[in-house]
PDB file of N, CA, C and O in Angstrom:
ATOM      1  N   UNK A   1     -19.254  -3.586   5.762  1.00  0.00           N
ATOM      2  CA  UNK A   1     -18.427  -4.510   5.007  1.00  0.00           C
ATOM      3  C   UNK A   1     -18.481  -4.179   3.524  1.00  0.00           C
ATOM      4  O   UNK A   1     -17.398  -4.025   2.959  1.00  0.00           O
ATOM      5  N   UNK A   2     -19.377  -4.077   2.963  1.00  0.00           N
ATOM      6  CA  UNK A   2     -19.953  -3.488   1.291  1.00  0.00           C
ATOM      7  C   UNK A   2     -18.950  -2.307   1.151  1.00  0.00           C
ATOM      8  O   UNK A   2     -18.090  -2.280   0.270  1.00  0.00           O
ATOM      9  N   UNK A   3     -19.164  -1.087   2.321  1.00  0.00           N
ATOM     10  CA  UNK A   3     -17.989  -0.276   2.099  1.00  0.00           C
ATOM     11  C   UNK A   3     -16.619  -0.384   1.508  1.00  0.00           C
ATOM     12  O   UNK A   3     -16.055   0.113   0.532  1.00  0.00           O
ATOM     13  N   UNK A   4     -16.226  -1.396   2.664  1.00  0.00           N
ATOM     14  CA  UNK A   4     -14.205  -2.075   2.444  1.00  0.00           C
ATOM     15  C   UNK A   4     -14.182  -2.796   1.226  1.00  0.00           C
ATOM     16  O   UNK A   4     -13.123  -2.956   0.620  1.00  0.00           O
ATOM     17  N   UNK A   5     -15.428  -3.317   0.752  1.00  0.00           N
ATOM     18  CA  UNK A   5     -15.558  -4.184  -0.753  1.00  0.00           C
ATOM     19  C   UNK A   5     -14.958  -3.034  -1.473  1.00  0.00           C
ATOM     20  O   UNK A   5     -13.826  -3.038  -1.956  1.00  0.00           O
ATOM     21  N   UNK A   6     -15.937  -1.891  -1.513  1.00  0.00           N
ATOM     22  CA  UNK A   6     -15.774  -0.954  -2.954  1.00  0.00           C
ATOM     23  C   UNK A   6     -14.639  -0.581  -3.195  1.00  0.00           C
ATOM     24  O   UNK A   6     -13.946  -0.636  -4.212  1.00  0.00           O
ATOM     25  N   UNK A   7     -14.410  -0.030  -1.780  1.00  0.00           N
ATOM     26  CA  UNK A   7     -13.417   0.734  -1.483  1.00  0.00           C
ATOM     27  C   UNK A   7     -11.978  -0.194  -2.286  1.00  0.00           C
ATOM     28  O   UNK A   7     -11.284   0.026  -3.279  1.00  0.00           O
ATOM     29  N   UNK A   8     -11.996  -0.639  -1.861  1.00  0.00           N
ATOM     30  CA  UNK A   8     -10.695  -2.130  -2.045  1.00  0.00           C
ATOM     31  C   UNK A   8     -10.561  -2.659  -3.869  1.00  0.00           C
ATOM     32  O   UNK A   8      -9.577  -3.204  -4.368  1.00  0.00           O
ATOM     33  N   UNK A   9     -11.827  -2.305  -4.567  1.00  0.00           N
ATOM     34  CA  UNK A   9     -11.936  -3.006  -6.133  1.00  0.00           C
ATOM     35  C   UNK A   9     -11.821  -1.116  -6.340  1.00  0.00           C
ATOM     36  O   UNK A   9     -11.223  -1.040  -7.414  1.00  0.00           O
ATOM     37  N   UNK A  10     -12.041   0.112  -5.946  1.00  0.00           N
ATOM     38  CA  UNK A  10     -11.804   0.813  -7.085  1.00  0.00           C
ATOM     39  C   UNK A  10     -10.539   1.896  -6.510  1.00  0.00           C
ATOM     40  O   UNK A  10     -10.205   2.855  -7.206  1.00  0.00           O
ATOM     41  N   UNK A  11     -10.066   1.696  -5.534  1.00  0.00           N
ATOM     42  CA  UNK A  11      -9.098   2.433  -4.934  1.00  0.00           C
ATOM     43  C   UNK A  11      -7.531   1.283  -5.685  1.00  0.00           C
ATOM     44  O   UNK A  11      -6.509   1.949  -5.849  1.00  0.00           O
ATOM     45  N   UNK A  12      -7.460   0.381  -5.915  1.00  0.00           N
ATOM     46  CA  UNK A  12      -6.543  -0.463  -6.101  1.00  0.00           C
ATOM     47  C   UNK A  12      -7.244  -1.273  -7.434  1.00  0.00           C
ATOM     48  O   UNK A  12      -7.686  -2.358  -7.054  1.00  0.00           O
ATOM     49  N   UNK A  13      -7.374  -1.137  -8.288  1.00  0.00           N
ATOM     50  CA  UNK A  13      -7.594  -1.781 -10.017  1.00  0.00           C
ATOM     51  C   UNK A  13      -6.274  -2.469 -10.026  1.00  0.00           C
ATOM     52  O   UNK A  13      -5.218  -2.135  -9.487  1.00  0.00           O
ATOM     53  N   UNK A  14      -6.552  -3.441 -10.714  1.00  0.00           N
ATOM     54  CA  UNK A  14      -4.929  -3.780 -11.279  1.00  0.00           C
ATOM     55  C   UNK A  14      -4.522  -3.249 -12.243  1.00  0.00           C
ATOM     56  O   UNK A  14      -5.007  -2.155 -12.531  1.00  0.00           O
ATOM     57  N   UNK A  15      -3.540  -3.801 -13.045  1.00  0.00           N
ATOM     58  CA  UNK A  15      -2.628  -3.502 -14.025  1.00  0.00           C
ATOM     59  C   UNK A  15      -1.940  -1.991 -14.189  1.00  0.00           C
ATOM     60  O   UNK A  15      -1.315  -1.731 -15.217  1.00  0.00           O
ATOM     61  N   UNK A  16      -2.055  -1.230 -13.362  1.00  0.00           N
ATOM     62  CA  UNK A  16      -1.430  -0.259 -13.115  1.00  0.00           C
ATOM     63  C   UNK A  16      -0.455   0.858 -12.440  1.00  0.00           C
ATOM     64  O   UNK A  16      -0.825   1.431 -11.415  1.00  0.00           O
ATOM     65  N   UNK A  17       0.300   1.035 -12.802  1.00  0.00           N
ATOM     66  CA  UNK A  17       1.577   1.598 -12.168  1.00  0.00           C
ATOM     67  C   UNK A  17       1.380   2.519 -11.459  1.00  0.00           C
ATOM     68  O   UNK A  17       0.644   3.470 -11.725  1.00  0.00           O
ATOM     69  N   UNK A  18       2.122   2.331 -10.287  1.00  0.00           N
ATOM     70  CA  UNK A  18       2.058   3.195  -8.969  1.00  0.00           C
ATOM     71  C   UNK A  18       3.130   3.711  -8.718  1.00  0.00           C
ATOM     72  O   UNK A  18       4.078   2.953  -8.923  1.00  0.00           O
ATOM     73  N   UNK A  19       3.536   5.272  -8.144  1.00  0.00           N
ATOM     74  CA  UNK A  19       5.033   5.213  -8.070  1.00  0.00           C
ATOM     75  C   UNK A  19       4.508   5.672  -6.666  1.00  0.00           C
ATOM     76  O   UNK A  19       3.404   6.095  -6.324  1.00  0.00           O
ATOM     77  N   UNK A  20       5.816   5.420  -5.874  1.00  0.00           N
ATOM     78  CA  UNK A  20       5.434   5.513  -3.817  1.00  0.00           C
ATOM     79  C   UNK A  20       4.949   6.568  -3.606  1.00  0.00           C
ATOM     80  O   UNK A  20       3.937   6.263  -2.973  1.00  0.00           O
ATOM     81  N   UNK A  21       4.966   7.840  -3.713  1.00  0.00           N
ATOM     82  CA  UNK A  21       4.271   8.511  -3.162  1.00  0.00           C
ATOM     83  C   UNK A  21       2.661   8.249  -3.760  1.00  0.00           C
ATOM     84  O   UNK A  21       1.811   8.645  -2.963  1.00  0.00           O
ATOM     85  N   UNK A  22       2.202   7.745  -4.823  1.00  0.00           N
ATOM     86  CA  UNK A  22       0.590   7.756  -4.817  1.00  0.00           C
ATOM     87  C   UNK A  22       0.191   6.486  -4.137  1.00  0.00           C
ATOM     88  O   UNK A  22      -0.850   6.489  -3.479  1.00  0.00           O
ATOM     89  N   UNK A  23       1.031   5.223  -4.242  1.00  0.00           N
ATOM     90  CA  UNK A  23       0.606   4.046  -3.166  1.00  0.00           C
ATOM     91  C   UNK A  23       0.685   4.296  -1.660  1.00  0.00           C
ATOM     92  O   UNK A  23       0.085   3.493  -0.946  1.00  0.00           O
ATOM     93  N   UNK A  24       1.381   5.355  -1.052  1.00  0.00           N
ATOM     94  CA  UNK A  24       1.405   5.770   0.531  1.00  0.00           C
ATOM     95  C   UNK A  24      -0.253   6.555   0.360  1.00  0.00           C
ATOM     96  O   UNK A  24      -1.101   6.155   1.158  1.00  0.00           O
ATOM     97  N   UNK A  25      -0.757   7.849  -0.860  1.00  0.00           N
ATOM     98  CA  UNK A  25      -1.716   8.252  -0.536  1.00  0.00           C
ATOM     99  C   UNK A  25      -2.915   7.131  -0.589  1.00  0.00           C
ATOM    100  O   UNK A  25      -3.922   7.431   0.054  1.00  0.00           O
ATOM    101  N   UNK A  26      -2.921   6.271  -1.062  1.00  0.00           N
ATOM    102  CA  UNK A  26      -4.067   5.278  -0.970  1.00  0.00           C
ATOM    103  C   UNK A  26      -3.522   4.410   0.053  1.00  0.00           C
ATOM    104  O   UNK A  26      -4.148   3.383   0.319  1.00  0.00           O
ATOM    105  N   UNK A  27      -2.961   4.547   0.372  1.00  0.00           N
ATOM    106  CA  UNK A  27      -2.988   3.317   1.989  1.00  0.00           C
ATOM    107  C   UNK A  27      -3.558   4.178   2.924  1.00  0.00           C
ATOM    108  O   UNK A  27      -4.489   3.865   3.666  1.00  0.00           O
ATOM    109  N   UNK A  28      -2.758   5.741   2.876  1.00  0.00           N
ATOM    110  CA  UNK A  28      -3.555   6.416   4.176  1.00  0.00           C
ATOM    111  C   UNK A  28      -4.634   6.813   3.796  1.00  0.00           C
ATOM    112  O   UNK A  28      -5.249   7.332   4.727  1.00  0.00           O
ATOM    113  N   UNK A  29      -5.399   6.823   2.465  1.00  0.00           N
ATOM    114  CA  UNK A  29      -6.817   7.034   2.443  1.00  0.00           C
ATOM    115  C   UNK A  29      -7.492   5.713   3.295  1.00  0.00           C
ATOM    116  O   UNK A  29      -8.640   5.938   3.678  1.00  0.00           O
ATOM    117  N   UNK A  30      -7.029   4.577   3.592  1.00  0.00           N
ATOM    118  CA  UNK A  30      -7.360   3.381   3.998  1.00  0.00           C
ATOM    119  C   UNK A  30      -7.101   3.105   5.412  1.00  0.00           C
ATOM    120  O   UNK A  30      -7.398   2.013   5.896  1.00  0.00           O
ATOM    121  N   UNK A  31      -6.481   4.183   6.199  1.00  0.00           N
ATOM    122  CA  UNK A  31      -5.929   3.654   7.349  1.00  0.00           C
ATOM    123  C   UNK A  31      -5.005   3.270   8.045  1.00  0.00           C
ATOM    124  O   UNK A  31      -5.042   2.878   9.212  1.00  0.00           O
ATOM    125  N   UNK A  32      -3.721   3.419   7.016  1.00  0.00           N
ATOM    126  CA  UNK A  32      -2.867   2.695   6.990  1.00  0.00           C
ATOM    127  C   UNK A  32      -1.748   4.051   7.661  1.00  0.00           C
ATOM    128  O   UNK A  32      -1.788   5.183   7.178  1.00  0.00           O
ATOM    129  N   UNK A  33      -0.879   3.706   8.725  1.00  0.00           N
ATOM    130  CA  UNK A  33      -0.001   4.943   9.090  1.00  0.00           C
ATOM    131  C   UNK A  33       1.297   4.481   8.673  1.00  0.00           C
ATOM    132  O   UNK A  33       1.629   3.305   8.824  1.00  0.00           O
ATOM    133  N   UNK A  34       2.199   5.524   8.052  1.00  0.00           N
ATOM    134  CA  UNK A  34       3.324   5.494   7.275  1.00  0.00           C
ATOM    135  C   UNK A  34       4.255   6.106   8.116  1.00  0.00           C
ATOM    136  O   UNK A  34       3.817   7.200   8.472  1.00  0.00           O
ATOM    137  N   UNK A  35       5.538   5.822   8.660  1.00  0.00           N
ATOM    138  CA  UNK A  35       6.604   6.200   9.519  1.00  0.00           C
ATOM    139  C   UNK A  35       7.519   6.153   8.665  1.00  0.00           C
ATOM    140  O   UNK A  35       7.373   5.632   7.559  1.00  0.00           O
ATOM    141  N   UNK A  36       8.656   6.731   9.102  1.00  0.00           N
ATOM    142  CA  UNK A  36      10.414   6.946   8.327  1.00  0.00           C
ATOM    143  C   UNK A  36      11.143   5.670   9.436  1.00  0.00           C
ATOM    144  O   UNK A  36      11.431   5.595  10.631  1.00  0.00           O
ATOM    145  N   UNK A  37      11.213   4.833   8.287  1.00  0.00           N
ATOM    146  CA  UNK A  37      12.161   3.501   8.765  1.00  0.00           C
ATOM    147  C   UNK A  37      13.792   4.380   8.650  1.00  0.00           C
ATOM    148  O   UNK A  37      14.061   5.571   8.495  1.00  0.00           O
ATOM    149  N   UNK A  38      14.533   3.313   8.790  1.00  0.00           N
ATOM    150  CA  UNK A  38      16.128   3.694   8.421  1.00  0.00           C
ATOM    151  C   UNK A  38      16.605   3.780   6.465  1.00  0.00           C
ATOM    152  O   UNK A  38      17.456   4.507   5.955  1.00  0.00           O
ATOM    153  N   UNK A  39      15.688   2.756   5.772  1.00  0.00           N
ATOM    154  CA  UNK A  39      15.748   2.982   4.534  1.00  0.00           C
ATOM    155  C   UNK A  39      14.883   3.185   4.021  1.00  0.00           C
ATOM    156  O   UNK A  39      15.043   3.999   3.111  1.00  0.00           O
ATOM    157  N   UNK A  40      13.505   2.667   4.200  1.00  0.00           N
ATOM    158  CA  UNK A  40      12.594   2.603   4.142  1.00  0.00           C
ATOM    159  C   UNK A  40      11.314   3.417   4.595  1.00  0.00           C
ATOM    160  O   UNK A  40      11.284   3.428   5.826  1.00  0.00           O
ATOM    161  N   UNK A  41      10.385   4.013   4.116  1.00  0.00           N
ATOM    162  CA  UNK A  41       9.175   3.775   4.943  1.00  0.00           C
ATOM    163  C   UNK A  41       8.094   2.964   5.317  1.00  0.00           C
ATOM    164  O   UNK A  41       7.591   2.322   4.395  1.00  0.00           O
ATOM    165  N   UNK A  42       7.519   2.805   6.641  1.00  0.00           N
ATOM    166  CA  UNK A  42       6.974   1.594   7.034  1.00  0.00           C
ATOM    167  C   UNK A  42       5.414   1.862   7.623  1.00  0.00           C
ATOM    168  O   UNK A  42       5.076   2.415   8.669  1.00  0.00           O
ATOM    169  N   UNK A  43       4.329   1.069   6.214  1.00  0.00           N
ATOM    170  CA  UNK A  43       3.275   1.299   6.637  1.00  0.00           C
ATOM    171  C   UNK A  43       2.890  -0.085   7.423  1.00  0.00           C
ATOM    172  O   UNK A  43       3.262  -1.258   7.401  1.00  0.00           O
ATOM    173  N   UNK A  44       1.967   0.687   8.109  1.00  0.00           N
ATOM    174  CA  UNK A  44       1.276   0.134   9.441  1.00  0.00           C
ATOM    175  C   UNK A  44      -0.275   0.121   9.755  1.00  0.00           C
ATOM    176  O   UNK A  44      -0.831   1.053   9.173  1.00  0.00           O
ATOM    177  N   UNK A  45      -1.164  -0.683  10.526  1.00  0.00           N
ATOM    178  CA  UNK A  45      -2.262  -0.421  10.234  1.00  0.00           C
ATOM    179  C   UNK A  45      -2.877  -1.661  11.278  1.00  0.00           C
ATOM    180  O   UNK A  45      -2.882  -2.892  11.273  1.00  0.00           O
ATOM    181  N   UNK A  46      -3.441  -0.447  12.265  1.00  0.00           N
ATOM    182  CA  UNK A  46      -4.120  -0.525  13.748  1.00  0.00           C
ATOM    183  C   UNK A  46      -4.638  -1.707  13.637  1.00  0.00           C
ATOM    184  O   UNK A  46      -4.295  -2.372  14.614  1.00  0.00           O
ATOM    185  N   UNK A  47      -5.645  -2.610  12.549  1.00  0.00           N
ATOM    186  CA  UNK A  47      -6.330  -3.698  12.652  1.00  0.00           C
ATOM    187  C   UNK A  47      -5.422  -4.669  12.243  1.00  0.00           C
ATOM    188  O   UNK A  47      -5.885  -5.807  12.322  1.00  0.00           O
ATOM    189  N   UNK A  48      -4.172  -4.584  11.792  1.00  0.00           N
ATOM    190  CA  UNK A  48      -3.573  -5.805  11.237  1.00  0.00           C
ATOM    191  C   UNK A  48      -1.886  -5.851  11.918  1.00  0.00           C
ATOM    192  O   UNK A  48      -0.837  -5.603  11.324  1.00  0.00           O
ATOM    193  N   UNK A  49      -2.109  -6.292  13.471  1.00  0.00           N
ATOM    194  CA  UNK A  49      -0.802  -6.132  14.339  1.00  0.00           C
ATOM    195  C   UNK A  49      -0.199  -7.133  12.992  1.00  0.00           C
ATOM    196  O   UNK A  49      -0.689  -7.810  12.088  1.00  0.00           O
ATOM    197  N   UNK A  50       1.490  -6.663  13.611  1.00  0.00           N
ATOM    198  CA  UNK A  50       1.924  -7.908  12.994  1.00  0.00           C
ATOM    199  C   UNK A  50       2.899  -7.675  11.374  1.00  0.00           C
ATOM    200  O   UNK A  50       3.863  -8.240  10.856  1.00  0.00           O
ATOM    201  N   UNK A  51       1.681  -6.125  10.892  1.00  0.00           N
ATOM    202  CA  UNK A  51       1.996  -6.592   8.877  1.00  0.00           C
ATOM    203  C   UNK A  51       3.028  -5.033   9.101  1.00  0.00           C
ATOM    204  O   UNK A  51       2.766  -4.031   9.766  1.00  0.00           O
ATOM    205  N   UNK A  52       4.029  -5.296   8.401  1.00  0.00           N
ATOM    206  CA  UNK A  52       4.322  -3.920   8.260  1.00  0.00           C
ATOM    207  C   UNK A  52       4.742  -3.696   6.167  1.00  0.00           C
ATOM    208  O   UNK A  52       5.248  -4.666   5.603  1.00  0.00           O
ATOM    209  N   UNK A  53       4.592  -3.034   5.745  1.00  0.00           N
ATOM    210  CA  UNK A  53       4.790  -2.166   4.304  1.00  0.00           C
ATOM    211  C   UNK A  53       5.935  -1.954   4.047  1.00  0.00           C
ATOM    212  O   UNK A  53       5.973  -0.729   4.159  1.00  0.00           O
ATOM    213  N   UNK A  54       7.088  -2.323   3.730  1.00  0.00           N
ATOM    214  CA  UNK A  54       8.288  -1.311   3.273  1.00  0.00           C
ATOM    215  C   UNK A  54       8.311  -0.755   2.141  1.00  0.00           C
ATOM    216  O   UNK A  54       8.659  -1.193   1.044  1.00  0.00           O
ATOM    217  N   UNK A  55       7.883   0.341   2.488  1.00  0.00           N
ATOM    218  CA  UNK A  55       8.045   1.084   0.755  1.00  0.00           C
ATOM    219  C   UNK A  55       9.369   2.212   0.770  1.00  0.00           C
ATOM    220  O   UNK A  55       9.977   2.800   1.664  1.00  0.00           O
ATOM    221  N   UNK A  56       9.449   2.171  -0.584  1.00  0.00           N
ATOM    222  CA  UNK A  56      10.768   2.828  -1.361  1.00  0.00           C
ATOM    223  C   UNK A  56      10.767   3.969  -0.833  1.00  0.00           C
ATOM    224  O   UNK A  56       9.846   4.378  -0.125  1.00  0.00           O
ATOM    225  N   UNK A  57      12.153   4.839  -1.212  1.00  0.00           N
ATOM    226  CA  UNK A  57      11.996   6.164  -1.312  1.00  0.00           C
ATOM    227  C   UNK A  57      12.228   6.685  -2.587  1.00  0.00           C
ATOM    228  O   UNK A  57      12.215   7.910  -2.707  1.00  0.00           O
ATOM    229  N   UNK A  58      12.552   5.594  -4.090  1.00  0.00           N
ATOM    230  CA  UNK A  58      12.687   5.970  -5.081  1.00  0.00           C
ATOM    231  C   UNK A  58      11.944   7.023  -5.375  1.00  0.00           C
ATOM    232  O   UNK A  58      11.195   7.674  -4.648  1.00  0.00           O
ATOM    233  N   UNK A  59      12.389   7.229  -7.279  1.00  0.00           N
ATOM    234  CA  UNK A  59      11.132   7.964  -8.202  1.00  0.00           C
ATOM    235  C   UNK A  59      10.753   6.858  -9.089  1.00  0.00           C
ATOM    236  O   UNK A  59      11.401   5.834  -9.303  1.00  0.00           O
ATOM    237  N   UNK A  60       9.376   7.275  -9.679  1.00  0.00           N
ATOM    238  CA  UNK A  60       9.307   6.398 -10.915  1.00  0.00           C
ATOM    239  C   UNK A  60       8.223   5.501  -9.821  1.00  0.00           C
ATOM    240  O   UNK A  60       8.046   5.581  -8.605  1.00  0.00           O
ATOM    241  N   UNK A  61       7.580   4.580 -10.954  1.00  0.00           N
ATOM    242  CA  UNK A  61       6.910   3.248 -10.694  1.00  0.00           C
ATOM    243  C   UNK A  61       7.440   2.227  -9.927  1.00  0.00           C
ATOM    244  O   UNK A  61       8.550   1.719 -10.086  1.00  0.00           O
ATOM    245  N   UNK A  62       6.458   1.886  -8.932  1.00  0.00           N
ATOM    246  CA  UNK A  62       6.787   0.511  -8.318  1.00  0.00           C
ATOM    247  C   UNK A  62       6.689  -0.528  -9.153  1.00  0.00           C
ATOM    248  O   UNK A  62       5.698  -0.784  -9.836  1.00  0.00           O
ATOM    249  N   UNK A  63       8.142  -1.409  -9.104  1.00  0.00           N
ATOM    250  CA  UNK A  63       8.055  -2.468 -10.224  1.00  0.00           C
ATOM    251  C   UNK A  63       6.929  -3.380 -10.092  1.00  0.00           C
ATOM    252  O   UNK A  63       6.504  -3.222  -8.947  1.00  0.00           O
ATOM    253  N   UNK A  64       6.148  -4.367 -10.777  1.00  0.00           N
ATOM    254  CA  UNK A  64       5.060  -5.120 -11.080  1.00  0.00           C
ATOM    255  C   UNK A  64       4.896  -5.911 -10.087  1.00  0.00           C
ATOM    256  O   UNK A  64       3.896  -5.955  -9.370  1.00  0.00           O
ATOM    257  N   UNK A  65       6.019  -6.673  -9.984  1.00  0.00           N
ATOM    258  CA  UNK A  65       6.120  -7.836  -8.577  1.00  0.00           C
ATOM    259  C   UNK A  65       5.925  -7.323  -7.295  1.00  0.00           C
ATOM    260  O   UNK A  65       5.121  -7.769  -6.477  1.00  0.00           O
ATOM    261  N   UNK A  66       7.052  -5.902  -7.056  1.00  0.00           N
ATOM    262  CA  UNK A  66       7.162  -5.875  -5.792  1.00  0.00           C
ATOM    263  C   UNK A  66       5.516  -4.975  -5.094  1.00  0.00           C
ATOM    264  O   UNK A  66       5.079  -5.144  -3.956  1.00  0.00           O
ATOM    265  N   UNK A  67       4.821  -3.955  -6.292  1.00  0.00           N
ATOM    266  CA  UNK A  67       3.858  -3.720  -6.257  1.00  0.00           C
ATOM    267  C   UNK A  67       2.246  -4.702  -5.753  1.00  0.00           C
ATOM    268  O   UNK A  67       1.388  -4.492  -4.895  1.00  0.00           O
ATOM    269  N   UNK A  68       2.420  -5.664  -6.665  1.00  0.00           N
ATOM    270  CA  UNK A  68       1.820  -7.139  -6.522  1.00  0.00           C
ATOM    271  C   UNK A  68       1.719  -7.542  -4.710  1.00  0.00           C
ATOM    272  O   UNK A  68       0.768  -7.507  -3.928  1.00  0.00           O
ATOM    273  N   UNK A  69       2.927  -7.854  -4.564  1.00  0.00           N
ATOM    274  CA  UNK A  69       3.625  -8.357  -3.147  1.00  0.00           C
ATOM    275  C   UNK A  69       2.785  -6.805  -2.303  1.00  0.00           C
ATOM    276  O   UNK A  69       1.840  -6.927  -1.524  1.00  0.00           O
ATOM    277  N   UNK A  70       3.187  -5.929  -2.558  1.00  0.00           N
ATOM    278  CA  UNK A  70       2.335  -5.326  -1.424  1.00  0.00           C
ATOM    279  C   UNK A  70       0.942  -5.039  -1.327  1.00  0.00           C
ATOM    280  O   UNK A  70       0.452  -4.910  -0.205  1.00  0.00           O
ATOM    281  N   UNK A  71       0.404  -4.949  -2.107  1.00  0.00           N
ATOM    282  CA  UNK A  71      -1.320  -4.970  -2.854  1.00  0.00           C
ATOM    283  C   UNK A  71      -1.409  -6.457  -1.554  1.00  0.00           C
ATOM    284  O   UNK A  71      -2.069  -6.429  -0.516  1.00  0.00           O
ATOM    285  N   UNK A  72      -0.825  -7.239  -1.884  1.00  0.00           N
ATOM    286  CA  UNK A  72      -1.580  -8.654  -0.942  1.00  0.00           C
ATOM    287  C   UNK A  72      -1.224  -8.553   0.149  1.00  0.00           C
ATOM    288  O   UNK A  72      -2.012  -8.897   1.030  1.00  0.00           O
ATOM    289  N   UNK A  73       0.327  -7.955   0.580  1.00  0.00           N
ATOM    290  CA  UNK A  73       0.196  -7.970   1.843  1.00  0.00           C
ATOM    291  C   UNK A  73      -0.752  -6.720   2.828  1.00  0.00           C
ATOM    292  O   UNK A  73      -0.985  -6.867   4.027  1.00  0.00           O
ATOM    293  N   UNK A  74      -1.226  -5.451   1.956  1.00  0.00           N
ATOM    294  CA  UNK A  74      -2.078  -5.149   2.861  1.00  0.00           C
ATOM    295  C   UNK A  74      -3.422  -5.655   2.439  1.00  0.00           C
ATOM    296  O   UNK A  74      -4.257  -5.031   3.093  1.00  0.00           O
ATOM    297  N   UNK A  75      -4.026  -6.550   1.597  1.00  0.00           N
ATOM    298  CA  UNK A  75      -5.097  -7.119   1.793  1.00  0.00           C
ATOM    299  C   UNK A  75      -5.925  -6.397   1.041  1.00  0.00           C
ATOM    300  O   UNK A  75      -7.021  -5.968   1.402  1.00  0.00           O
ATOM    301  N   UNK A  76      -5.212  -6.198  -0.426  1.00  0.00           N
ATOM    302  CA  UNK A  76      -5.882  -5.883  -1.749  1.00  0.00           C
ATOM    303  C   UNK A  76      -6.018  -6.492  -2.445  1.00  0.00           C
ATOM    304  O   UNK A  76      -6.990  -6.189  -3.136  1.00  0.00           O
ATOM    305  N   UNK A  77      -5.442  -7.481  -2.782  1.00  0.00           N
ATOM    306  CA  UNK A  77      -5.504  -8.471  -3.565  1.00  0.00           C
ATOM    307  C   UNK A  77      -5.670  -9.900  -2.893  1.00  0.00           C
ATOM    308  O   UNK A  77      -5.738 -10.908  -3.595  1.00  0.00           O
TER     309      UNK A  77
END
């Protein structure tokens, strides 16, 4: 459990901008499996039936909110 603590406060800090491809590499450093939706890609993750990720295929930074919104829904914040 101490592990998923650390892991979780220094893999995900706040206040800082993520653009999708480095938030997909820290989900799958975490477990998390990433598929090609129809617009989207859709992370996923064996212990949490149920949650799915839609992330962008933009460039550039994930805006603040929608960044926010996914940090909690996989259970970073």
């Amino acid at each position: 459990m101490l592990t998923h603590v650390l892991t979780r406060v220094t893999i995900f800090s706040g206040g800082e901008g993520l653009t999708a491809k480095e938030f997909k590499r820290r989900l799958k450093a975490n477990g998390w499996k990433i598929t090609q939706g129809s617009r989207h890609e859709l992370a996923t993750h064996p212990d949490k039936p149920g949650i799915q990720i839609a992330i962008h295929r933009h460039t550039g930074d994930i805006p603040t909110g929608t960044l926010n919104r996914m940090l909690k829904d996989a259970g970073f914040k």
